[in-house]
MIMAR-932183 format. One record per residue: residue in three letters; x, y, z of N, C-alpha, C, O in turn. Coordinates in Angstrom, 2 decimals, padded with zeros to 5 digits. Example, Ala and Ser with C-alpha at 12.3 -4.5 7.8 and 13.67 -1.06 7.14 Angstrom:
# MIMAR-932183
<res:ALA&npx:013.19&npy:-005.69&npz:007.80&capx:012.30&capy:-004.50&capz:007.80&cpx:013.20&cpy:-003.30&cpz:007.80&opx:014.24&opy:-003.32&opz:008.46>
<res:SER&npx:012.85&npy:-002.25&npz:007.08&capx:013.67&capy:-001.06&capz:007.14&cpx:012.90&cpy:000.03&cpz:007.87&opx:013.41&opy:001.14&opz:008.04>
***
This chain:
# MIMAR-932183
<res:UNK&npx:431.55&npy:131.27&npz:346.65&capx:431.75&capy:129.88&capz:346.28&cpx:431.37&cpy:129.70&cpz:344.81&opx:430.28&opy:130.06&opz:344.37>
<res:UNK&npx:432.47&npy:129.05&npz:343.99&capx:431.71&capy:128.77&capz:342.63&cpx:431.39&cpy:127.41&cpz:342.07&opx:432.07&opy:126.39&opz:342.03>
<res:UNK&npx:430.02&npy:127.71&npz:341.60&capx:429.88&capy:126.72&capz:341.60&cpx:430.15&cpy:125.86&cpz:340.32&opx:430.81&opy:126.56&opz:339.56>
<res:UNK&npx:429.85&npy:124.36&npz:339.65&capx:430.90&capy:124.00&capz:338.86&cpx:429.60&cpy:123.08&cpz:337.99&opx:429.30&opy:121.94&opz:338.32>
<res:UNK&npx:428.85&npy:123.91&npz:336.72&capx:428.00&capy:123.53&capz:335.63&cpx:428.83&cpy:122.78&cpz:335.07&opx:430.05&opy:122.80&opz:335.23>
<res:UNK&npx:428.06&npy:121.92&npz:334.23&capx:428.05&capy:121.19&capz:333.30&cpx:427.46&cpy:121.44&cpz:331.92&opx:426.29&opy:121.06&opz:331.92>
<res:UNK&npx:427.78&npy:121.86&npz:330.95&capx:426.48&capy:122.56&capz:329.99&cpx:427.22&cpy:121.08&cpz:328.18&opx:428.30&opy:120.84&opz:327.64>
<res:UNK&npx:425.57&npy:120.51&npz:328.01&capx:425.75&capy:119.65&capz:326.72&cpx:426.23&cpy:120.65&cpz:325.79&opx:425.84&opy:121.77&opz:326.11>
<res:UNK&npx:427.14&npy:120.62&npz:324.44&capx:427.00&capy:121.17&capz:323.51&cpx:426.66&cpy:120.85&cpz:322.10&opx:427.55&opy:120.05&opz:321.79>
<res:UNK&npx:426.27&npy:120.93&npz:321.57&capx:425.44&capy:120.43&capz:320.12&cpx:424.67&cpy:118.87&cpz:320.18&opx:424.26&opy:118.29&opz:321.18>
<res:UNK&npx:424.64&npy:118.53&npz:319.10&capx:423.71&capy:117.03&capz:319.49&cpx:424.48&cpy:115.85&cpz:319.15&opx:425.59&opy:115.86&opz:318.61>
<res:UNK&npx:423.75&npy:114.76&npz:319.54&capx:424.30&capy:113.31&capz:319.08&cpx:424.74&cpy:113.56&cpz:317.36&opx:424.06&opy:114.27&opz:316.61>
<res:UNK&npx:425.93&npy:112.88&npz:316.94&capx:426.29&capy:112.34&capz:315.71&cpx:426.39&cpy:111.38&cpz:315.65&opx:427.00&opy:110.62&opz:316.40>
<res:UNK&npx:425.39&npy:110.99&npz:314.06&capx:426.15&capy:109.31&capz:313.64&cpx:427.09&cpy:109.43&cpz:312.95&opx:427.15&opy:110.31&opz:312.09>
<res:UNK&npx:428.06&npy:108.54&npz:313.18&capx:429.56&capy:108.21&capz:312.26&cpx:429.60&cpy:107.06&cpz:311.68&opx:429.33&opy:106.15&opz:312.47>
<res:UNK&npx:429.84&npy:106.69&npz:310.51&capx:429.59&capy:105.51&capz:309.84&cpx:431.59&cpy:105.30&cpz:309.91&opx:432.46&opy:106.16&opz:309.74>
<res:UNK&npx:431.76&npy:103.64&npz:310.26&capx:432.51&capy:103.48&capz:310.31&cpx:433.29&cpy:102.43&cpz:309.44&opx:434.15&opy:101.60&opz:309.73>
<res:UNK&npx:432.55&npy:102.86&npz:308.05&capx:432.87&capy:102.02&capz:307.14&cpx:434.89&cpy:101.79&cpz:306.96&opx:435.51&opy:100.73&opz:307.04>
<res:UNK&npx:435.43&npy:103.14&npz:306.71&capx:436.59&capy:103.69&capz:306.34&cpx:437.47&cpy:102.27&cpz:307.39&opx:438.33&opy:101.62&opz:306.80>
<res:UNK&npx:437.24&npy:102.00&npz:308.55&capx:437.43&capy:101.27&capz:309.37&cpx:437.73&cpy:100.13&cpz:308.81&opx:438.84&opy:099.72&opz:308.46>
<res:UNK&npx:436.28&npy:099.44&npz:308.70&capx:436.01&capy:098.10&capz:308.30&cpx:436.73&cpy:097.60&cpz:307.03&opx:436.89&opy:096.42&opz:306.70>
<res:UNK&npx:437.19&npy:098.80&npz:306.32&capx:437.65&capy:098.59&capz:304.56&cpx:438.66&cpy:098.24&cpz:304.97&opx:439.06&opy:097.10&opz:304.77>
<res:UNK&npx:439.58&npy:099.45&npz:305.92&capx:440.96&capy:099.15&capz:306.26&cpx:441.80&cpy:097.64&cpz:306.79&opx:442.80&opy:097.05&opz:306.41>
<res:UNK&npx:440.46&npy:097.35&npz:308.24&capx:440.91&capy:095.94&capz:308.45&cpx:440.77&cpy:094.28&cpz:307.74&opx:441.30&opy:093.17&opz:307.87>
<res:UNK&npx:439.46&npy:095.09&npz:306.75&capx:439.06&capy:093.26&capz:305.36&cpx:440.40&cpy:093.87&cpz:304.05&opx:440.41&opy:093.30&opz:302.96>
<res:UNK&npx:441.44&npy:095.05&npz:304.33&capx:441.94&capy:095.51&capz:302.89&cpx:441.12&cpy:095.33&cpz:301.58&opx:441.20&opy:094.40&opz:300.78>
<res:UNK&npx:440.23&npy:096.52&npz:301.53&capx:439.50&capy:096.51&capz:301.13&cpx:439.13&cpy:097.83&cpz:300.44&opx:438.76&opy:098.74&opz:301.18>
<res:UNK&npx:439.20&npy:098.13&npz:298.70&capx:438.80&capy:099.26&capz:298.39&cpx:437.94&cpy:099.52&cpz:297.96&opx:437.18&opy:098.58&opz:297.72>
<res:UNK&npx:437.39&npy:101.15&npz:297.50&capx:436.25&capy:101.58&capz:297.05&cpx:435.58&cpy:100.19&cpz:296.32&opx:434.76&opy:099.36&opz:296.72>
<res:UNK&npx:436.26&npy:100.33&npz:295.17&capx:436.49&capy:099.15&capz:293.98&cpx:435.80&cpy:098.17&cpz:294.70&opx:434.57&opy:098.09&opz:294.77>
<res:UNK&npx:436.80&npy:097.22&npz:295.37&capx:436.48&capy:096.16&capz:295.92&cpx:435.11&cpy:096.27&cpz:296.46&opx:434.53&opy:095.20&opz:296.65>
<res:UNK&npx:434.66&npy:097.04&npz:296.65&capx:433.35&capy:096.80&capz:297.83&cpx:431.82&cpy:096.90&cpz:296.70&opx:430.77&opy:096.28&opz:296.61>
<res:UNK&npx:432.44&npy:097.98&npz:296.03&capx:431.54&capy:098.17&capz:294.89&cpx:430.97&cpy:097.06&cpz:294.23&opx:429.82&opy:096.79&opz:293.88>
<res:UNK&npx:432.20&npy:096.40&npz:294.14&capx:432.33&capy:095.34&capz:292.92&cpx:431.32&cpy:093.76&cpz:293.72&opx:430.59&opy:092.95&opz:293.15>
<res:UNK&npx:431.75&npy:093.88&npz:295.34&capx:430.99&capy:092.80&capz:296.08&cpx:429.58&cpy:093.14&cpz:296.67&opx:428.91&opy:092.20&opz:297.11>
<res:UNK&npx:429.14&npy:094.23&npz:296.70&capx:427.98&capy:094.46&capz:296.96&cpx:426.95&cpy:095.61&cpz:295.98&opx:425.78&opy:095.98&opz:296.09>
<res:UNK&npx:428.06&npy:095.91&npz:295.05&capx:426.57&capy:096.94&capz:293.86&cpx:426.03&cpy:098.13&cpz:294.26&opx:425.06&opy:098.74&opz:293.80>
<res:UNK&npx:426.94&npy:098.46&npz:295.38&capx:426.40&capy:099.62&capz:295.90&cpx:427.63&cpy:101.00&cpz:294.94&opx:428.83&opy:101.02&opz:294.66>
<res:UNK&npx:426.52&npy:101.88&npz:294.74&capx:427.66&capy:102.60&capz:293.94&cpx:428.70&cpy:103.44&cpz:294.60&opx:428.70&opy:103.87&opz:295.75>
<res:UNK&npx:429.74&npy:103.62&npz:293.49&capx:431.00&capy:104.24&capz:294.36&cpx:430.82&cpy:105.70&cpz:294.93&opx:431.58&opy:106.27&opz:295.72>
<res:UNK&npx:429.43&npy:106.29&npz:294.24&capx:429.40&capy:107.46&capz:295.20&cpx:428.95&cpy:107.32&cpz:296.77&opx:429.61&opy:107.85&opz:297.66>
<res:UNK&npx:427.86&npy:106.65&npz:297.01&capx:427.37&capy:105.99&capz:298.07&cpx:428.64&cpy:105.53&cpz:298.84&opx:428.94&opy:106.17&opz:299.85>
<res:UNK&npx:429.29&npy:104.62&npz:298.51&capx:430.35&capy:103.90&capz:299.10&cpx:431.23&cpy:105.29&cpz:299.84&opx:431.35&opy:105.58&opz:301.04>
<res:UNK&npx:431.76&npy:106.00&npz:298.59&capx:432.80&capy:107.09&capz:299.25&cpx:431.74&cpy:107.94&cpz:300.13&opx:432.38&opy:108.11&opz:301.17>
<res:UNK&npx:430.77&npy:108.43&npz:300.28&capx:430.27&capy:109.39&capz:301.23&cpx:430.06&cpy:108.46&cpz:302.56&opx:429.74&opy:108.97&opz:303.63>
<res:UNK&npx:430.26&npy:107.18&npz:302.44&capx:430.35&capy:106.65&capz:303.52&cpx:431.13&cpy:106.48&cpz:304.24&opx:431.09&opy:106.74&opz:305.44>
<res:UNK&npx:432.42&npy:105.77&npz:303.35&capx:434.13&capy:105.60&capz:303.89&cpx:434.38&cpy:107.02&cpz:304.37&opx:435.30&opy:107.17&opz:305.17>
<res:UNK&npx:433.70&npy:108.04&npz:304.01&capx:434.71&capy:109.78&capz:304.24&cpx:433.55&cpy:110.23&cpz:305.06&opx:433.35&opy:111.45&opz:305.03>
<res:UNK&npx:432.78&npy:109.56&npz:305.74&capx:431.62&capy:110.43&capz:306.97&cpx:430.70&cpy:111.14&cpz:306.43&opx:430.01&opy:111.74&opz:307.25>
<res:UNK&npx:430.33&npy:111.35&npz:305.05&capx:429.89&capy:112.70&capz:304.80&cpx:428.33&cpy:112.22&cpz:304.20&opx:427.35&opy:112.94&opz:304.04>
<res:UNK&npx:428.42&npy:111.11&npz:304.00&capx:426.52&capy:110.86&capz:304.11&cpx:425.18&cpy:111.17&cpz:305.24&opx:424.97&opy:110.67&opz:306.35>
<res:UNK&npx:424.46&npy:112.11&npz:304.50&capx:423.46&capy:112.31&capz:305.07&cpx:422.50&cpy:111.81&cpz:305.31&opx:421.67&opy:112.30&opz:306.07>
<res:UNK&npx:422.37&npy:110.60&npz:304.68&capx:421.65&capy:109.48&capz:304.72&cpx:421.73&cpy:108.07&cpz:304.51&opx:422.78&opy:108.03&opz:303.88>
<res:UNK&npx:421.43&npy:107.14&npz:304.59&capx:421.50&capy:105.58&capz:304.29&cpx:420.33&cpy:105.21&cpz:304.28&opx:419.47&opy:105.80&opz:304.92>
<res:UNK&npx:419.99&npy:103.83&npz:303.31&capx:418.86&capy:103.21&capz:303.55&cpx:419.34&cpy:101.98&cpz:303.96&opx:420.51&opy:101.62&opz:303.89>
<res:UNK&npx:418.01&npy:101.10&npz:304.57&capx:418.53&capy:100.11&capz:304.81&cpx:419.27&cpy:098.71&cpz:303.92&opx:420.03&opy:097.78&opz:304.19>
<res:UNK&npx:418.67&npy:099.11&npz:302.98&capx:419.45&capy:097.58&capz:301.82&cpx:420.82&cpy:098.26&cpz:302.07&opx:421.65&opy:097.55&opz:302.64>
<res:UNK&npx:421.09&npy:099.24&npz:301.82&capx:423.17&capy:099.60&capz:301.94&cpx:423.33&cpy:099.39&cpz:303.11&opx:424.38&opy:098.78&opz:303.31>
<res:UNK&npx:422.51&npy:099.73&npz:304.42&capx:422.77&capy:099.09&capz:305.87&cpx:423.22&cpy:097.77&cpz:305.39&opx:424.40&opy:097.44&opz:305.55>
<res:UNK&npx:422.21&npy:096.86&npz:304.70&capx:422.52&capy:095.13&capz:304.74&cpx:423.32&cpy:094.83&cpz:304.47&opx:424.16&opy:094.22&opz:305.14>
<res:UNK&npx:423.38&npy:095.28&npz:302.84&capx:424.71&capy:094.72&capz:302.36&cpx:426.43&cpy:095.02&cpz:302.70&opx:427.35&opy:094.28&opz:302.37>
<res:UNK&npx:426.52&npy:096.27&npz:303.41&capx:427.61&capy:096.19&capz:303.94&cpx:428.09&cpy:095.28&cpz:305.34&opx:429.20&opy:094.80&opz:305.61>
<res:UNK&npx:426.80&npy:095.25&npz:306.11&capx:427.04&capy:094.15&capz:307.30&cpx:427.21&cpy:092.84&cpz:306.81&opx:428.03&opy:092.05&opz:307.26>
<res:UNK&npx:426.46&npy:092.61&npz:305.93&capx:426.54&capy:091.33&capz:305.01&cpx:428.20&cpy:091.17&cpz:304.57&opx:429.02&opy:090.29&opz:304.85>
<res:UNK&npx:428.30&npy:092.21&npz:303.89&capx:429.99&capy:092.23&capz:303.54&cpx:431.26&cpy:091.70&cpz:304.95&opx:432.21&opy:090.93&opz:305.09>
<res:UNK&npx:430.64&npy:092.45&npz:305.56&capx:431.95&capy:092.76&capz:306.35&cpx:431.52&cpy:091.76&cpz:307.77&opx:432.32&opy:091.33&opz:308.60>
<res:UNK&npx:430.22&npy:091.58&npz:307.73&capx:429.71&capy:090.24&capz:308.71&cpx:430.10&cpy:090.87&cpz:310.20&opx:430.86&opy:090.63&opz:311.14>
<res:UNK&npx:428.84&npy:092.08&npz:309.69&capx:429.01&capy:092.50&capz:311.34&cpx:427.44&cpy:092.91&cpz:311.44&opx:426.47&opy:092.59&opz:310.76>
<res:UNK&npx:427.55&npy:093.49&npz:312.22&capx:426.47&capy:094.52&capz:312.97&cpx:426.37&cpy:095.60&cpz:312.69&opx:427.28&opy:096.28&opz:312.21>
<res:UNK&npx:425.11&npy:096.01&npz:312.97&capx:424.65&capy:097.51&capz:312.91&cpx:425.66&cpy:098.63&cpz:313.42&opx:426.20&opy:099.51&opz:312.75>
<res:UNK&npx:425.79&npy:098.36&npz:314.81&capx:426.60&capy:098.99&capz:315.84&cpx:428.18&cpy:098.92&cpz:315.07&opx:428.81&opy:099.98&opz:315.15>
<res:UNK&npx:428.78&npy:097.92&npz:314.43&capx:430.28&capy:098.25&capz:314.12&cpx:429.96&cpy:099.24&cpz:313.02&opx:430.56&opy:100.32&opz:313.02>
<res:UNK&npx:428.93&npy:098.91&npz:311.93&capx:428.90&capy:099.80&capz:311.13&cpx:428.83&cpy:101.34&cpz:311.30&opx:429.45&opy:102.27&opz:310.77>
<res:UNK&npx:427.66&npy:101.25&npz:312.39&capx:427.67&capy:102.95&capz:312.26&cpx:427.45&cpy:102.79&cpz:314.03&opx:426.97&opy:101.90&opz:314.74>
<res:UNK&npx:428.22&npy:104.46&npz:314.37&capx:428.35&capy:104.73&capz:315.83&cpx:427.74&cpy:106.16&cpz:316.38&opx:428.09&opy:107.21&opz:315.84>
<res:UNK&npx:426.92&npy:106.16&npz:317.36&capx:426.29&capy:107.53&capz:317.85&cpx:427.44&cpy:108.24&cpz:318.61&opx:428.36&opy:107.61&opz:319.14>
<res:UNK&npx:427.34&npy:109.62&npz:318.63&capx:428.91&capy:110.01&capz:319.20&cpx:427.64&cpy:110.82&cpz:320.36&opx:426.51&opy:111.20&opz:320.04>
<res:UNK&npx:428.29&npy:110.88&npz:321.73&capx:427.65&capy:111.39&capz:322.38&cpx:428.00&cpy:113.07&cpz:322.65&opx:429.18&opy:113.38&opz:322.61>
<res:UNK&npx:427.07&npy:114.04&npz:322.91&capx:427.22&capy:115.46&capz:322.91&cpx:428.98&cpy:115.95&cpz:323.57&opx:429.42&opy:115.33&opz:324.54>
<res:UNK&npx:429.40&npy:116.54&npz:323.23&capx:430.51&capy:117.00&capz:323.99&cpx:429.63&cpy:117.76&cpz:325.36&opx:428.42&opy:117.93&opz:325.51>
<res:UNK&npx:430.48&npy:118.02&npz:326.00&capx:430.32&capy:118.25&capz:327.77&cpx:431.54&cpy:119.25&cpz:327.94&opx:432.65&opy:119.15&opz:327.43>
<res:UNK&npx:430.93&npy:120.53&npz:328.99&capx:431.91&capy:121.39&capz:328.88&cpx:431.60&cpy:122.09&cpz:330.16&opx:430.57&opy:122.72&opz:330.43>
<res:UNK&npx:432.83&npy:121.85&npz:331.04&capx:432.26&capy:122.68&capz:332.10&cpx:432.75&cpy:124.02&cpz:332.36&opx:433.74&opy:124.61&opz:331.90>
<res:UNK&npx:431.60&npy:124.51&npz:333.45&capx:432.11&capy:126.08&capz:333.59&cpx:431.50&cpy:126.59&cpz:334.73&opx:430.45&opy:126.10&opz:335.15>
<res:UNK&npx:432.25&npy:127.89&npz:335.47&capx:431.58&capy:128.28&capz:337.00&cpx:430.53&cpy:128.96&cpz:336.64&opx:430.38&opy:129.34&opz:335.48>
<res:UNK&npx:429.58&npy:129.24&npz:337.71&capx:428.45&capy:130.34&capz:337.69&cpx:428.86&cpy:131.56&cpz:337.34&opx:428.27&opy:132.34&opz:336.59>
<res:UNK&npx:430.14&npy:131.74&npz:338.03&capx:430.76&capy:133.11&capz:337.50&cpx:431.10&cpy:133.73&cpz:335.83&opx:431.12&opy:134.85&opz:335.33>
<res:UNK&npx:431.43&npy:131.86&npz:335.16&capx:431.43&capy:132.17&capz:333.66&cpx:430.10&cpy:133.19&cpz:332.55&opx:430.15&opy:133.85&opz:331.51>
<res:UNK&npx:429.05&npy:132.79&npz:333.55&capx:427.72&capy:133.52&capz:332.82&cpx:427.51&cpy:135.07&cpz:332.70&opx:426.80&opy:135.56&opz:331.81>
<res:UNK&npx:428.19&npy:135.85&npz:333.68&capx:428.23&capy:137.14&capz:333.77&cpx:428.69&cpy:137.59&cpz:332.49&opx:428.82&opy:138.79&opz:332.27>
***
């Protein structure tokens, strides 16, 4: 009989979902720069996922911008899930 694991693979990701929010206010680098002072490098590592960090004043002022929430701004992605038999381990 085999049986049927479940195994997590890697960890939670945050995804900032700025690229989003720009798209639906039409809204560019420029533009955002220009309304909240945050600089355009900051801005682009955000719109393109690739920030390793944020503080909270750029948390504010983009919710401030875009008049949302924490949660629209940025999203936890949950582990991928992958299943497999007992027999897979041999």
């Amino acid at each position: 009989m085999n049986n049927i694991l479940v195994k997590e693979e890697g960890t939670m990701k945050l995804h900032c979902r700025l690229s989003t929010l720009m798209g639906q206010h039409r809204l560019s680098i420029q533009n955002v720069h220009e309304k909240t002072k945050l600089s355009r490098t900051t801005i682009s590592n955000l719109y393109n996922d690739k920030a390793t960090r944020i503080n909270y004043e750029t948390i504010e002022k983009l919710c401030s911008l875009f008049e949302c929430g924490i949660a629209e701004l940025l999203c936890l992605d949950e582990p991928q899930k992958r299943s497999y038999s007992k027999d897979d381990e041999r």
